[in-house]
C-alpha positions in Angstrom: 92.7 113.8 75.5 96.0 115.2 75.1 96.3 117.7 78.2 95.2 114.1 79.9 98.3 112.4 78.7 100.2 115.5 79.0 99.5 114.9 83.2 99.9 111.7 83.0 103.2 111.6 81.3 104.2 114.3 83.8 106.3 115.7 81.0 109.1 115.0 82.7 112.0 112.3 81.3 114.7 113.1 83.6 113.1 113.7 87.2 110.5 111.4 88.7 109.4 113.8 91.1 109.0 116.9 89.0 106.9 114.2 86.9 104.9 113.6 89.9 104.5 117.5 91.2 103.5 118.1 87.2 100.4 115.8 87.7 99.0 117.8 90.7 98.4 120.8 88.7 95.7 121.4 86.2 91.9 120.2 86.2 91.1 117.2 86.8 90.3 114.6 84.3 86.8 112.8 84.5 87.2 108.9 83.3 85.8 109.0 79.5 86.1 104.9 79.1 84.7 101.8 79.8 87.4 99.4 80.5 91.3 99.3 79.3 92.9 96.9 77.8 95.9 95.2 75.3 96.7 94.0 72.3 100.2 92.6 70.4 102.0 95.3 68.5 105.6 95.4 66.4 106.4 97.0 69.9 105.2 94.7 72.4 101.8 95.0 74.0 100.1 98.3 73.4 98.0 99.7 75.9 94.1 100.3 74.2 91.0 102.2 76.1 87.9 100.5 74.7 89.4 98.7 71.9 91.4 101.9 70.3 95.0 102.4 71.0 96.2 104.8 73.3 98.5 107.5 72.2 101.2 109.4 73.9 101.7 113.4 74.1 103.8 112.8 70.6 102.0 110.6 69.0 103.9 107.4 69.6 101.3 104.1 70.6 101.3 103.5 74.3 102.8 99.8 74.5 104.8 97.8 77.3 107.5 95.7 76.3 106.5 92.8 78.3 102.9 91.2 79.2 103.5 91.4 82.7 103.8 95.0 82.3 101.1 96.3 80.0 99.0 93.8 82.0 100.1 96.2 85.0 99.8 99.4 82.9 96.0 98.4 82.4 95.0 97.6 85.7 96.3 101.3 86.6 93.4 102.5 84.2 90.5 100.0 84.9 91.3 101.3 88.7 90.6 104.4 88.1 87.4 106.2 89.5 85.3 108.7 88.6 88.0 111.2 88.5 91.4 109.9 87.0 94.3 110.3 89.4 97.7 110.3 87.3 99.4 109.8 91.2 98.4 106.5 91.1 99.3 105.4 87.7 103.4 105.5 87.8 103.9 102.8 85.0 101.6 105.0 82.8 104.1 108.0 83.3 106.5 106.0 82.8 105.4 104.0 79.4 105.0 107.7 78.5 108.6 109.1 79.2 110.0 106.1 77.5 108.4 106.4 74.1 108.6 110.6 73.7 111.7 111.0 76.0 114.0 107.8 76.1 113.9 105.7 73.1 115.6 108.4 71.2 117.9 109.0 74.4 119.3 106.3 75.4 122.8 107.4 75.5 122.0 110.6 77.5 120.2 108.7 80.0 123.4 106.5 80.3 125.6 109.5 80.7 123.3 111.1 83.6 123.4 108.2 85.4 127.4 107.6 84.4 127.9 111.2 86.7 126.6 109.3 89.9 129.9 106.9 89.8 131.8 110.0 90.3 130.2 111.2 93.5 128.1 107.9 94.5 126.2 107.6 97.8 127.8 104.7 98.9 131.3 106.4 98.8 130.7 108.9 101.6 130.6 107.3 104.9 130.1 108.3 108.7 132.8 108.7 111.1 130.6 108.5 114.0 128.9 107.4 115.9 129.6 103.6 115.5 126.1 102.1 115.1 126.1 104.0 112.1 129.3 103.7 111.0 128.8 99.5 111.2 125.2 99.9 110.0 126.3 101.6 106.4 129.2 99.4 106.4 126.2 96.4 106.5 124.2 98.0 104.2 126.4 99.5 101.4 129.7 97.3 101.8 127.8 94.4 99.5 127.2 96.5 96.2 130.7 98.1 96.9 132.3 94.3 97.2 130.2 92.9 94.0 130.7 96.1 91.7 134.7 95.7 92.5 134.6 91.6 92.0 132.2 91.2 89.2 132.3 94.9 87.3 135.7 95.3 87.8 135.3 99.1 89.2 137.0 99.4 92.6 136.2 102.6 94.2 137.6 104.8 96.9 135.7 105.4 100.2 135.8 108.9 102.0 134.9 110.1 105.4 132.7 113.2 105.8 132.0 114.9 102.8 134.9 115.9 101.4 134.8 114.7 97.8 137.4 111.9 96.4 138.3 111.5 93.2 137.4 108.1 91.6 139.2 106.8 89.2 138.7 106.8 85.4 139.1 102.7 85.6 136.6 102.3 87.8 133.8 104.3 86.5 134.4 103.3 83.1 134.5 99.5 84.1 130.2 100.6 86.1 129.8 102.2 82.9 130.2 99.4 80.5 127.7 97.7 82.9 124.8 100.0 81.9 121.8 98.6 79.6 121.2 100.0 76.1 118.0 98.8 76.2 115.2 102.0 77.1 112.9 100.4 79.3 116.1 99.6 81.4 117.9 102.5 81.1 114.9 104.6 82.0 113.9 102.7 85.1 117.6 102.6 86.4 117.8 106.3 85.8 114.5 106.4 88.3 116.0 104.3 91.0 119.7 106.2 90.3 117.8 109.5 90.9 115.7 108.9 93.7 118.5 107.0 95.7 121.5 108.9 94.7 123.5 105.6 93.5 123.8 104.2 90.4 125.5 101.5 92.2 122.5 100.5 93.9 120.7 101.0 90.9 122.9 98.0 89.2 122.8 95.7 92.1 119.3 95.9 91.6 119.1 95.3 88.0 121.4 92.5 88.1 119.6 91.0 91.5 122.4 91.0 93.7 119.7 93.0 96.2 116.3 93.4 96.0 114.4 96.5 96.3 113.6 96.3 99.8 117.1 96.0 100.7 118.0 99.0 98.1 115.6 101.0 99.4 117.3 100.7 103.0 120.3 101.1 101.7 119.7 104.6 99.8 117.8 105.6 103.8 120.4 104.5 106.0 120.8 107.9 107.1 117.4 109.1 107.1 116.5 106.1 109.1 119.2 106.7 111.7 118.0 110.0 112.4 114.3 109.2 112.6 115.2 106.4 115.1 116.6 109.6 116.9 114.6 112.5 116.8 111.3 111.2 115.5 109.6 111.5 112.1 108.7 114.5 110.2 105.7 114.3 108.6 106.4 116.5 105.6 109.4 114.4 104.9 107.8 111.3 105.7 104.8 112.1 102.7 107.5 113.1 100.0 109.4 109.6 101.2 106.3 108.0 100.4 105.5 109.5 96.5 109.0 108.7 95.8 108.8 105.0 96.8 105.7 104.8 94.7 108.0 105.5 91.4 110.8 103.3 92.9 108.8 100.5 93.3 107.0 101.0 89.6 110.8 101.2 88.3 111.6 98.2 90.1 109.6 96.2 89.1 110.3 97.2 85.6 114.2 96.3 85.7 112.6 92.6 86.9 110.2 92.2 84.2 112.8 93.4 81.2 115.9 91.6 82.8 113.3 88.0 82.8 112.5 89.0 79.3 116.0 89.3 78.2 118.1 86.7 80.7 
């Protein structure tokens, strides 16, 4: 069962779509159980495939810190078929790269996502044409406003490209705003990678957007230039695999934040 785990992990700690390419290579898995399910463990609910635990590609027990989320963890197993299809089982990978590749790296994590207040999506903007110019300003302005009143970290805005230096105030002050706790860490480091904002990633773990209006935000662009010249389809599919781990880290800042607030 390892080389299964081994897919469904994807292997991967750091990048959510390497984790996802991973998992569409080797043979596929037939389904060797009956029906998933949980149990209470020292670390929270651990995941179980006909009554015995599940165990990662270390060793470590498969467990979810919250009910709400093993209980979503073992619905991705009983929905498997015949043939089990890690694509459609991103809290799995995930409750894998947390217990071999985050628990002992939280600080790294923090770092990586630290970088992104340096050169931040939401500090780049249009200079034309207007309606994009107004529509970022709509779109990013808010977690650029809150992150300066509540955090403390007022950054500079640039035109074009051309990079700007932020100041060491200011990312400190976004930095001191990270969570120490894995589960956190690990699923803002998702949303961080696969928007290209740690800012967003914070105004979604503290709820000051939700993910809908994060995920806009981090596809302003893209959006403008579909509305444009049309959609490409290639780009359109890899959009789509990379909102399924978006929404599965989501929906794991929600769940820890309720636990802990």
């Amino acid at each position: 069962m390892r080389e299964l785990f081994d897919e469904v992990a994807g292997n991967s700690p750091l990048d959510p779509q390497e984790a996802v390419r991973r998992t569409t290579r080797g043979p596929s898995r037939k389904r060797f159980y009956a029906r998933a399910g949980l149990v209470e463990s020292p670390d929270g609910f651990a995941i179980t495939l006909d009554d015995k635990p599940i165990r990662t590609p270390s060793g470590r027990a498969l467990a979810a810190p919250t009910r709400e989320i093993a209980d979503a963890i073992v619905a991705e197993w009983d929905a498997q078929q015949e043939i089990i299809d890690p694509l459609t089982m991103p809290l799995t990978r995930f409750a894998n790269t947390v217990a071999d590749a985050v628990v002992d790296r939280v600080g790294a994590l923090a770092d990586d996502i630290a970088k992104y207040f340096e050169t931040d999506l939401l500090f780049y903007r249009a200079g034309h044409p207007q309606a994009l110019v107004a529509r970022e300003a709509a779109l990013w302005d808010p977690p650029l406003f809150w992150a300066a009143d509540v955090l403390g970290a007022r950054f500079i805005l640039a035109e074009g490209i051309v990079h700007v230096r932020q100041s060491d105030q200011a990312i400190q002050a976004a930095r001191a705003a990270l969570p120490t706790n894995p589960w956190s860490i690990a699923a803002l480091h998702v949303v961080t990678t696969l928007t290209g904002s740690a800012l967003l990633g914070l105004a979604l773990m503290r709820g000051v957007l939700d993910s809908d209006q994060v995920w806009a935000a981090a596809h302003v662009d893209e959006d403008w230039n579909i509305e444009q010249w049309g959609v490409d389809e290639e780009v359109a599919a890899r959009r789509a695999a990379r909102l399924v781990d978006f929404r599965a880290a989501a929906r794991i800042l929600k769940a820890v934040n309720s636990m802990e607030g």
